[in-house]
C-alpha positions as CSV (number, residue, x, y, z in Angstrom):
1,X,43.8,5.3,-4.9
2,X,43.4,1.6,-6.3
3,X,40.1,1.1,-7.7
4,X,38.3,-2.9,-6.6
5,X,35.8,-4.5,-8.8
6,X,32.4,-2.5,-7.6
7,X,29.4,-1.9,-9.5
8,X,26.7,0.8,-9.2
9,X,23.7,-0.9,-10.5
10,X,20.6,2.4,-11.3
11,X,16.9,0.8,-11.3
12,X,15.1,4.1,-11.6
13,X,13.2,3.2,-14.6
14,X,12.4,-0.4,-12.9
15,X,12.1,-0.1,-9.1
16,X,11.4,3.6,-9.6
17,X,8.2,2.9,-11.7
18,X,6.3,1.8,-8.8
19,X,6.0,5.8,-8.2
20,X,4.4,6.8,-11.7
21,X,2.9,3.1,-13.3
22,X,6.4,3.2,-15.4
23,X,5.0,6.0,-17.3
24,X,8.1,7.7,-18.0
25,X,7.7,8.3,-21.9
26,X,9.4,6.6,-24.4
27,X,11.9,9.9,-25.1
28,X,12.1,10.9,-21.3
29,X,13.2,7.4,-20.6
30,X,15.9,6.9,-23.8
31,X,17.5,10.4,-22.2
32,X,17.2,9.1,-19.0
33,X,19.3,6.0,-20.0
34,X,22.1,8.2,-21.9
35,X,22.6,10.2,-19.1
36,X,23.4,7.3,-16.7
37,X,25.2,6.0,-19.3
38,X,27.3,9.3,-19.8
39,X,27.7,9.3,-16.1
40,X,29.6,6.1,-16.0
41,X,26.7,4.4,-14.3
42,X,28.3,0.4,-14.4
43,X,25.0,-0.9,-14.8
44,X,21.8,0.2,-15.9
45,X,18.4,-1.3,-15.2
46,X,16.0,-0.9,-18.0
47,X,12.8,-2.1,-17.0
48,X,10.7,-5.0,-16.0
49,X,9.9,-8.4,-18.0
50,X,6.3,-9.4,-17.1
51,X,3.5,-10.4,-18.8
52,X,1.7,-7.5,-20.0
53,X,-1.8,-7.6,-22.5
54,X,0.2,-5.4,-24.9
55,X,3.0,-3.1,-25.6
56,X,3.2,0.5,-25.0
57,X,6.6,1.7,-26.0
58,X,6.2,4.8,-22.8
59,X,5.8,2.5,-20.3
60,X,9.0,0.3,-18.8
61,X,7.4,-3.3,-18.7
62,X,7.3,-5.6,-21.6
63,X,6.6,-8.9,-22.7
64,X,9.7,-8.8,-24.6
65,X,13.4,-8.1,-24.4
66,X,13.8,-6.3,-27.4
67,X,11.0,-3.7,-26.5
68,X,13.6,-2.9,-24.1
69,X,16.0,-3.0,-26.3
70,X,14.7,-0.1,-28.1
71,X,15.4,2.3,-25.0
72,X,19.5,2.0,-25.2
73,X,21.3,4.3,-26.9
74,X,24.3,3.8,-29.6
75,X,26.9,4.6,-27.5
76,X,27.0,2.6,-24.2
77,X,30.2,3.2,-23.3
78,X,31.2,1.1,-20.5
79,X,27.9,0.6,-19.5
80,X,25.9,-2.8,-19.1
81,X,22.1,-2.9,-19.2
82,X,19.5,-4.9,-17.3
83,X,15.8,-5.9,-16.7
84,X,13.9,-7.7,-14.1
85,X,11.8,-10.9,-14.1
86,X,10.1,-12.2,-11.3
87,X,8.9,-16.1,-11.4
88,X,5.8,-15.6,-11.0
89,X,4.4,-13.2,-13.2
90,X,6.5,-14.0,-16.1
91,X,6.7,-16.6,-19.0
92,X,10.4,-17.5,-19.4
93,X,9.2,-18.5,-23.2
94,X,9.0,-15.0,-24.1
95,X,12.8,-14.9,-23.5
96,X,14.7,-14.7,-26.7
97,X,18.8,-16.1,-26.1
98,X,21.0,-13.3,-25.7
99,X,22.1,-12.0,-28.8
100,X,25.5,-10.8,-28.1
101,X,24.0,-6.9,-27.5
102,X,21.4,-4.8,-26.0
103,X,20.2,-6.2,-22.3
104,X,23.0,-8.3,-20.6
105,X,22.0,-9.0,-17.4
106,X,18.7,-10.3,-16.2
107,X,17.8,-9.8,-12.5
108,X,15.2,-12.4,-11.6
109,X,13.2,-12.4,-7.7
110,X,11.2,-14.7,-6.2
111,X,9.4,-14.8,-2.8
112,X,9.8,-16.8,0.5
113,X,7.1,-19.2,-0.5
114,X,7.9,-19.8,-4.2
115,X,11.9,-19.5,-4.1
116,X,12.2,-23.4,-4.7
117,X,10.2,-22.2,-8.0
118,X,12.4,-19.3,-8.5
119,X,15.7,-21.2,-8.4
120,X,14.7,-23.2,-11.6
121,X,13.3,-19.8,-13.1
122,X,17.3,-18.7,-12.5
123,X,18.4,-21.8,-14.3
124,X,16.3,-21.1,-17.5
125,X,17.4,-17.5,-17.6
126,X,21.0,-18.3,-17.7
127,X,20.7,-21.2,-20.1
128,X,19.8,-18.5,-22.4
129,X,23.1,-17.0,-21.9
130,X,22.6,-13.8,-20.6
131,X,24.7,-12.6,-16.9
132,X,22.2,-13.7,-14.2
133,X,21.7,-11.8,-11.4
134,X,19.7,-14.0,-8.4
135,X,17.5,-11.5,-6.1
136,X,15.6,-13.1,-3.3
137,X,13.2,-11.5,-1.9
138,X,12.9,-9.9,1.7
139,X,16.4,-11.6,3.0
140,X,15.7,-10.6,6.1
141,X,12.8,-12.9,6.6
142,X,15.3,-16.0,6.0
143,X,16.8,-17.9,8.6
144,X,20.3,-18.5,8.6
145,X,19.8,-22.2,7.9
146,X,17.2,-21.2,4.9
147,X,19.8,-18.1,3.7
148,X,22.3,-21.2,3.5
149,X,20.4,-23.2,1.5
150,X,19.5,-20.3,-1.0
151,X,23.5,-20.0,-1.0
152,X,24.1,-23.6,-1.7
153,X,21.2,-23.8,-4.5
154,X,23.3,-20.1,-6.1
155,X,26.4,-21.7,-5.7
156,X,25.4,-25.1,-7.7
157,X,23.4,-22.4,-10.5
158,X,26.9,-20.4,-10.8
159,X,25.3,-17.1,-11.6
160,X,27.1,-14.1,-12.4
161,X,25.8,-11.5,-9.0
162,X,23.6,-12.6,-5.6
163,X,21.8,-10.2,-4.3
164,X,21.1,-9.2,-0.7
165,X,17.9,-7.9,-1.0
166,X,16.2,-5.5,2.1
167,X,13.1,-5.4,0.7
168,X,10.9,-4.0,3.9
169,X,14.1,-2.1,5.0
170,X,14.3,-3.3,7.9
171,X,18.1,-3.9,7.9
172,X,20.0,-2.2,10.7
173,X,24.0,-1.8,10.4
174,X,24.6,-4.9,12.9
175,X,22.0,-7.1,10.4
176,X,24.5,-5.9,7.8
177,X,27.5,-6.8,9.3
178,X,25.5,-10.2,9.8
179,X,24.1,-11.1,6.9
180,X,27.3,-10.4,4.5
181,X,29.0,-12.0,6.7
182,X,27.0,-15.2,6.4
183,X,27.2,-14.7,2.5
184,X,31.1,-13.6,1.9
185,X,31.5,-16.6,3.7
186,X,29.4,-19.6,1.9
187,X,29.4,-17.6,-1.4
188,X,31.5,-18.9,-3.9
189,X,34.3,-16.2,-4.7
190,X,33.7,-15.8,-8.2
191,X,30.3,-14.7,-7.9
192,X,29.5,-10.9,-7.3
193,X,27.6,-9.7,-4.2
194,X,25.2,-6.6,-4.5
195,X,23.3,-4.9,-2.2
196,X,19.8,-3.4,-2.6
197,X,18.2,-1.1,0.1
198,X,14.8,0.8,0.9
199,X,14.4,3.5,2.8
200,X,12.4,2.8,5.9
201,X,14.7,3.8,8.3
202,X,16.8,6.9,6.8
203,X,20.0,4.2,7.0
204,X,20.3,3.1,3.1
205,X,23.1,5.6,2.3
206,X,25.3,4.7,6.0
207,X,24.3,1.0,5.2
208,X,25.8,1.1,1.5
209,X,28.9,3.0,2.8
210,X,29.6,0.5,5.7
211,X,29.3,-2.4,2.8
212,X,31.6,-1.0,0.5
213,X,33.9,-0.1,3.2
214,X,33.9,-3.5,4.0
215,X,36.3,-3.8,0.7
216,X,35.4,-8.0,0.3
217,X,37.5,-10.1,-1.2
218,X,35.4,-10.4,-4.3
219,X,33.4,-8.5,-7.0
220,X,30.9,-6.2,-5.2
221,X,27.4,-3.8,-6.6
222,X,25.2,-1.6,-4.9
223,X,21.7,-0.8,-6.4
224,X,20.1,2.9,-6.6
225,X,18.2,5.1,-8.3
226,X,18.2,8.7,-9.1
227,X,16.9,10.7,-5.8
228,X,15.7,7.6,-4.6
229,X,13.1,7.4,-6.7
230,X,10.9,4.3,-5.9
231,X,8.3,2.3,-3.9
232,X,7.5,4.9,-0.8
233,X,9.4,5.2,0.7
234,X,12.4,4.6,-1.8
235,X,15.2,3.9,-2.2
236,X,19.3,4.5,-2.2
237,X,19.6,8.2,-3.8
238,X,22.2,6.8,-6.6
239,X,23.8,10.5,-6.4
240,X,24.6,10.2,-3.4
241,X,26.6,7.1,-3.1
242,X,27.9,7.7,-6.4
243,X,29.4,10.6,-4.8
244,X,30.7,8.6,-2.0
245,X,32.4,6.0,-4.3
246,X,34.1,9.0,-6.1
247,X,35.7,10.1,-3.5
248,X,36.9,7.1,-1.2
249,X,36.9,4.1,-3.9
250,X,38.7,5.6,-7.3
251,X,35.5,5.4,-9.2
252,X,35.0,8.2,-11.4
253,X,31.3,8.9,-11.7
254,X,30.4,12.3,-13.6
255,X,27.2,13.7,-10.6
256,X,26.5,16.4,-13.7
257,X,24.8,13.6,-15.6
258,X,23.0,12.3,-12.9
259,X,21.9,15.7,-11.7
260,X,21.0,17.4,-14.9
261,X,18.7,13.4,-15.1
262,X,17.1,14.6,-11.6
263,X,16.2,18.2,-12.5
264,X,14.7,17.1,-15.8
265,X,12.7,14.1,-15.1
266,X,12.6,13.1,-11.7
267,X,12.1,16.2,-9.1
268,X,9.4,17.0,-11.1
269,X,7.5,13.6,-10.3
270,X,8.3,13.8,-6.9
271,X,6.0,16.8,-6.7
272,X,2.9,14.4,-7.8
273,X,3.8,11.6,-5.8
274,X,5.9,11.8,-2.8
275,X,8.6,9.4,-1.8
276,X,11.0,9.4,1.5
277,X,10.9,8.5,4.7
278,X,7.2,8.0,6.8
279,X,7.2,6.8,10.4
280,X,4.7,4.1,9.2
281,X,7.2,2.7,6.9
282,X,10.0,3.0,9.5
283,X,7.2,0.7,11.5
284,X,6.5,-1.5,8.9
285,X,10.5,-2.4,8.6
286,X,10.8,-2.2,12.4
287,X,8.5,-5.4,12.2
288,X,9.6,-6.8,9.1
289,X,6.6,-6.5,7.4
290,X,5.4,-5.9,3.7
291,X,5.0,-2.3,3.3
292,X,1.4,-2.6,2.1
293,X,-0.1,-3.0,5.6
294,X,1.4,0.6,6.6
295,X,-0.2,1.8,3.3
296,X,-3.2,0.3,4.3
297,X,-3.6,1.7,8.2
298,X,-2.9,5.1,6.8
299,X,-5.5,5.0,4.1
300,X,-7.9,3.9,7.1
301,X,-7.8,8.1,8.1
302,X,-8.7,7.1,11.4
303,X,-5.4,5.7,12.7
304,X,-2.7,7.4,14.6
305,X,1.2,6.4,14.2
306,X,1.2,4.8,17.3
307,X,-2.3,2.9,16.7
308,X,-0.7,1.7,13.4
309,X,2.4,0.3,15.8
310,X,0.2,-1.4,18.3
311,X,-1.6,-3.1,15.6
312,X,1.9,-4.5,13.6
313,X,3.4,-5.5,16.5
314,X,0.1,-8.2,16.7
315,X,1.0,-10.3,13.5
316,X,1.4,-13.2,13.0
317,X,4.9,-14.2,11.4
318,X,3.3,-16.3,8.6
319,X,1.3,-13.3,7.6
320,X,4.3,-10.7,7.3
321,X,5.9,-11.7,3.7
322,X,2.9,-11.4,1.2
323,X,0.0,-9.0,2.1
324,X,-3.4,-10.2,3.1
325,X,-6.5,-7.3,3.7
326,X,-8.7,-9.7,5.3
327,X,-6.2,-10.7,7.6
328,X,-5.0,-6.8,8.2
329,X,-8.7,-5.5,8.8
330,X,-9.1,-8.8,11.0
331,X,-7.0,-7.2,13.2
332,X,-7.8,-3.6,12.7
333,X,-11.3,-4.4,13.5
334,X,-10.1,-6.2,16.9
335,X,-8.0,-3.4,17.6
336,X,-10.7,-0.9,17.7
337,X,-13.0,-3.6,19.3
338,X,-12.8,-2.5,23.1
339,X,-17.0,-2.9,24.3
340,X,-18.3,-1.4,26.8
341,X,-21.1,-1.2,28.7
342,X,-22.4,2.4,27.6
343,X,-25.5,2.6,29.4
344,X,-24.9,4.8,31.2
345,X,-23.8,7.8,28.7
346,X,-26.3,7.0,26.5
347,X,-29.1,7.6,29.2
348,X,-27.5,11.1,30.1
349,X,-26.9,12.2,26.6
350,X,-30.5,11.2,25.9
351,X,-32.1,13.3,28.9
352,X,-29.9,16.6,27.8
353,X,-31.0,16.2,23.9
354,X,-34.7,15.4,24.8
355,X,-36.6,18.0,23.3
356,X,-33.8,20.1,21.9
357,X,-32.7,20.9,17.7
358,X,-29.0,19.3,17.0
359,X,-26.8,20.6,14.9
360,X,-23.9,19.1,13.6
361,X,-20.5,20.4,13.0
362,X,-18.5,19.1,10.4
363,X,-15.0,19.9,9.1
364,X,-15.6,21.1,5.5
365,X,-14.7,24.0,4.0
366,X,-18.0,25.0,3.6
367,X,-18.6,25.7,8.0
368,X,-16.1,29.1,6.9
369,X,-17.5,30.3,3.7
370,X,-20.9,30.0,5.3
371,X,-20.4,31.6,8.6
372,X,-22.9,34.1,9.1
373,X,-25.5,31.7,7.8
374,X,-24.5,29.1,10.3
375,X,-24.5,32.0,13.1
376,X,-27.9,33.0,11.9
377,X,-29.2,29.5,12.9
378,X,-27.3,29.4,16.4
379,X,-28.4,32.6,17.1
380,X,-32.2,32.0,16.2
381,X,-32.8,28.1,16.9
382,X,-30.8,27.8,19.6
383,X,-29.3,24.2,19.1
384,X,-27.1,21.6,21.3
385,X,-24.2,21.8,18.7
386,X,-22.2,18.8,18.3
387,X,-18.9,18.8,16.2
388,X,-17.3,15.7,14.6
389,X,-14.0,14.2,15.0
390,X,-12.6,18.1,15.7
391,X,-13.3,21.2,17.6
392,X,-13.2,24.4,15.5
393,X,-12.3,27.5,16.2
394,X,-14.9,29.5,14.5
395,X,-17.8,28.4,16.8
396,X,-18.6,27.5,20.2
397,X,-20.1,23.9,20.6
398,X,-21.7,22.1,23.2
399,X,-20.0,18.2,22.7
400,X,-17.7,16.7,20.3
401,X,-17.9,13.3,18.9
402,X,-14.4,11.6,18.2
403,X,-14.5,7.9,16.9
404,X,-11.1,8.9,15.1
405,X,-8.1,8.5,17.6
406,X,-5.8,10.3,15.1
407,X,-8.0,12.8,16.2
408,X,-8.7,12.7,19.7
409,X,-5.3,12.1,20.6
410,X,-4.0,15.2,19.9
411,X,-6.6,18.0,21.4
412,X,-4.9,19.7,24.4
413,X,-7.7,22.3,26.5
414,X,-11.0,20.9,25.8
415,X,-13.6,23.3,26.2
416,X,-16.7,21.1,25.6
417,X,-17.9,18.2,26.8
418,X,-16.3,15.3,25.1
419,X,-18.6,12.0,23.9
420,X,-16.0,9.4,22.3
421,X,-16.4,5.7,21.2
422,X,-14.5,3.6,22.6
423,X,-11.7,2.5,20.2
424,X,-10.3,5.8,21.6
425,X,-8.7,4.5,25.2
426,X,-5.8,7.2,25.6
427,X,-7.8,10.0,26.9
428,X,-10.6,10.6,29.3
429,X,-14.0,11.6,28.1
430,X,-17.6,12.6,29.3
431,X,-19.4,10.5,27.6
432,X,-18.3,6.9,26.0
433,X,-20.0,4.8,23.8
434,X,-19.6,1.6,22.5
435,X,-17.8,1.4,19.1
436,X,-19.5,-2.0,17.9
437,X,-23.3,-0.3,18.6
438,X,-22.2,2.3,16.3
439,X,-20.7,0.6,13.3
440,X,-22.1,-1.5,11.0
441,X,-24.3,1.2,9.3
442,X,-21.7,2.2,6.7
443,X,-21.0,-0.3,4.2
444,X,-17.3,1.0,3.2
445,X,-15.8,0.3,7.1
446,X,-16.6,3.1,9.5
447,X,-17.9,7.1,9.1
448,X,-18.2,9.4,11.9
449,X,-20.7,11.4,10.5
450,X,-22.7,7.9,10.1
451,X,-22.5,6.8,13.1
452,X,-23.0,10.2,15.4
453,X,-26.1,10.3,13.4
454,X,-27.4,6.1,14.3
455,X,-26.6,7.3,17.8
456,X,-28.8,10.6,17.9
457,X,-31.2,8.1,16.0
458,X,-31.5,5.6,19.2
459,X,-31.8,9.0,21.4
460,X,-35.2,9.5,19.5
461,X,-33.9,12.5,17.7
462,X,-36.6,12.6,14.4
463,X,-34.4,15.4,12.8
464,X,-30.6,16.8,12.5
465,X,-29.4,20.3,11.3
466,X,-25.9,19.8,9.8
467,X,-23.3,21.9,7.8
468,X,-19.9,21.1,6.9
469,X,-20.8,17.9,5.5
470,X,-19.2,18.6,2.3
471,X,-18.4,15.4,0.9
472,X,-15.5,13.3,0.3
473,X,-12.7,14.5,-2.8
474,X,-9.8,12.1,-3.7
475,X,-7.5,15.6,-3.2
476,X,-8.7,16.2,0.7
477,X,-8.9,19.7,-0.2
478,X,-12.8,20.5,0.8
479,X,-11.5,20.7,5.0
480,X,-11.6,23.8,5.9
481,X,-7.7,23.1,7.7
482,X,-5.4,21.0,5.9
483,X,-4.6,19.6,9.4
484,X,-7.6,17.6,9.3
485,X,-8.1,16.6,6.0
486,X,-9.0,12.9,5.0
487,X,-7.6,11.3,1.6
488,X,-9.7,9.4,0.0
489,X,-9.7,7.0,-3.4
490,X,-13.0,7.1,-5.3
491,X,-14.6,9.9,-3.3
492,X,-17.8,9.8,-5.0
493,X,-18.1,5.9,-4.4
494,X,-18.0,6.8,-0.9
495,X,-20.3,9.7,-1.1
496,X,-23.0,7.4,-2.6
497,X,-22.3,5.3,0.6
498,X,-23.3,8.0,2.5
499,X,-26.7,8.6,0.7
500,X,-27.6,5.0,1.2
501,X,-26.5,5.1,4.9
502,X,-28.5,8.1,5.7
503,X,-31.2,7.0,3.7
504,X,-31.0,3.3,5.9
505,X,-30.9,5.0,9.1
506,X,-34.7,6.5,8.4
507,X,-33.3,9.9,10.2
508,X,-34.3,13.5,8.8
509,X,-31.5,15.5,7.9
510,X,-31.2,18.9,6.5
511,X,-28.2,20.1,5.3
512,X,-27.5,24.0,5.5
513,X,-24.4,24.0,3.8
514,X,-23.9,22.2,0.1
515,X,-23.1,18.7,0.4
516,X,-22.7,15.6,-1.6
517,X,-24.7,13.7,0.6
518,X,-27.9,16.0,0.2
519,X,-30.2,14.7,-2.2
520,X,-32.7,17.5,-2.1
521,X,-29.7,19.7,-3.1
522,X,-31.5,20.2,-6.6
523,X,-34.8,21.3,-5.2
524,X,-33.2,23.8,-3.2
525,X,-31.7,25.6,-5.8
């Protein structure tokens, strides 16, 4: 079987870094290298170029080239190495000239807005000698008219590889076939054509097989990395299309190597920090957007998939490339804006509470442990129970309050009556309240526990029971189902929100479980 000039480019240690902070060890990361290097890998991506305060020989960003340089082993084989630089967070005057060894190749990136920018960055790199490797950013955001002018800029620069770059994997096969095409064919033929995929869509692997199969009529790469170690939700498994070259192109790369790199470094990462395909991320690509707003309606816990859709396909096209959170919770907050004259509910919810003890329901751990304590109470005060943002199975309740679609959506056979706000429009309820009246009183975005409490407040309620209130961990793990468990960053930050909110609403509260939020806990013991 003839063998045609194609590359396999690995950028574990670079594009796979945005997993673990490019904390891969100085040692982990030198074995890492000689075993894609004993695996025939054609090119091997070291790490990133950026401006960094200092230089910490574990990590895989430096200031400097030959900090990378320390990483390579003796014997490269056939092996070339790279690194990454992107315009705009790098000082081309740390770049020594090529010295005839170590790092060969730099890849350098730019975005939509600064690629004018990153085209003289390209020029600078190459005057230094080494291969250059031109990656814009997001291709699929281009025009064809703009992709031609990129190509007519690369073909004047002469640099040794272009890059077709799906950064928000959104690419689809007939986008492919589109897109390479446009390239092949305004290209010049003596510059190499590489392909670098994410894995929004489960499609990297067929995409890279269609492009090779392609077999152009010049020098061709694809990028991967080892499992698909990268960015959630990744990228191109290397091992896998590896494989795939072995057996339908003539290459001859050894999967032992890259295997025995997978068991010993990167499977066990993958347990701390998962990577693969989401549905958000399939939505994000679907839209062509940058995959921090997905990451940033999940973290909002109070979002369902399809919520998170409804709300992407509402941007604006100038807001897609480069993230913006004011402009994201803009329309988040508009989103879950539906008002409504609640008048109504509120004045029947207030005449079946009027004179009665309330207690709520919440989902922590805590409602199991303490079960006969809580049954005690029901049994001998004889509350109007309320549960928040679930039903559980453990006790029977009277209402449950759902400002959290995720939720709502979900429940099949409700038992109780229902009171919802009404961000939550894809079920009917008993009771709807308006979502704006009920907001507002937490300063880190919205609570449920917050604002069932401002609403039992305006219903004249002087004092609320609770349990189950445990308190926010960054692990999720104090719900007592894993089902319903909420993911937060800097749980105690938001705990302390809590405090204050409870404290602003002026409303008695005793807690009968532990909780973070109780700040008599210490007198009670």
């Amino acid at each position: 079987m003839a063998v045609y000039d194609l590359k396999l480019l690995d950028c574990t240690l670079r594009d796979g870094g945005y997993v673990n902070d490019w904390k891969f060890g100085f040692t982990s990361t030198k074995d890492i290298i000689n075993r894609l290097t004993k695996a025939n890998i054609d090119v091997v991506e070291v790490g990133f170029l950026r401006n960094v305060e200092e230089y910490d020989e574990d990590i895989t960003v430096c200031n400097y080239i030959e900090e990378l340089n320390r990483l390579l082993p003796e014997n490269i084989g056939n092996t070339m190495y790279s690194a990454m630089a992107m315009r705009s967070n790098y000082d081309i005057n740390k770049l020594s000239p090529y010295s005839g060894k170590g790092i060969e190749m730099i890849r350098i990136t730019a975005h939509d807005y600064d690629i004018e920018d990153g085209m003289d960055f390209a020029r600078e790199v190459k005057a230094k000698g080494y291969k250059l490797s031109i990656n814009p950013i997001n291709i699929m955001g281009y025009s064809d008219e703009r992709i031609l002018w990129i190509l007519e800029q690369v073909n004047q620069i002469q640099p040794y590889q272009f890059s077709i770059v799906d950064t928000f994997g959104s690419m689809k096969r007939r986008d492919l076939d589109r897109i390479v095409s446009l390239v092949d064919n305004n290209l010049d033929r003596n510059i190499r054509v590489a392909l670098h995929l994410h894995e929004n869509m489960s499609l990297s692997c067929s995409l890279a097989q269609a492009f090779i199969d392609k077999h152009l009529n010049r020098p061709v790469a694809v990028d991967g990395s080892l499992m698909g170690m990268g960015r959630i939700p990744g990228n191109l498994p290397i091992e896998l299309i590896a494989d795939y070259c072995n057996d339908y192109t003539g290459k001859t790369y050894d999967i032992d190597y890259l295997m025995d790199a997978i068991q010993d470094y990167i499977a066990p990462l993958k347990g701390e920090a998962e990577w693969g395909y989401t549905p958000a991320y399939f939505l994000s690509a679907r839209f062509n957007l940058h995959r921090n707003y997905a990451e940033y309606y999940l973290k909002k816990g109070d979002l369902t998939i399809r919520d998170i859709n409804h709300i992407l396909a509402r941007f604006d096209n100038e807001k897609k490339t480069a993230f913006d959170a004011s402009y994201a919770d803009i329309l988040y907050e508009n989103y879950k804006n539906n008002q409504i004259d609640d008048s109504e509910s509120r004045t029947e919810l207030t005449k079946l509470l009027a004179g009665k003890k309330v207690l709520l329901i919440a989902p922590g751990a805590s409602i199991e442990s303490y079960q006969e304590k809580i049954n005690n109470f029901i049994r001998e005060e004889n509350p109007v129970v309320i549960s928040i943002n679930f039903i559980p199975d453990l006790y029977e309740v009277d209402f449950a309050f759902f400002s959290n679609n995720k939720r709502f959506s979900n429940l099949e056979n409700i038992l109780c009556k229902t009171i919802v706000t009404s961000n939550l429009i894809e079920k009917e309820a008993d009771f709807k309240i308006d979502y704006n009246s009920l907001s507002g009183a937490f300063d880190q975005g919205c609570n449920s526990f917050i604002m069932i409490l401002k609403l039992l407040k305006e219903m004249n309620l002087e004092k609320i029971y609770v349990v189950g209130a445990d308190g926010y961990t960054e692990n999720g793990k104090n719900y007592y189902k894993t089902n319903i468990r909420t993911y937060i960053e800097h749980g105690n930050k938001f705990n302390l929100a809590v405090i204050s909110a409870i404290q602003n609403l002026d409303i008695k509260v005793e807690f009968l479980t532990p909780s973070a939020y109780d700040i008599d806990k210490e007198e009670k013991q």
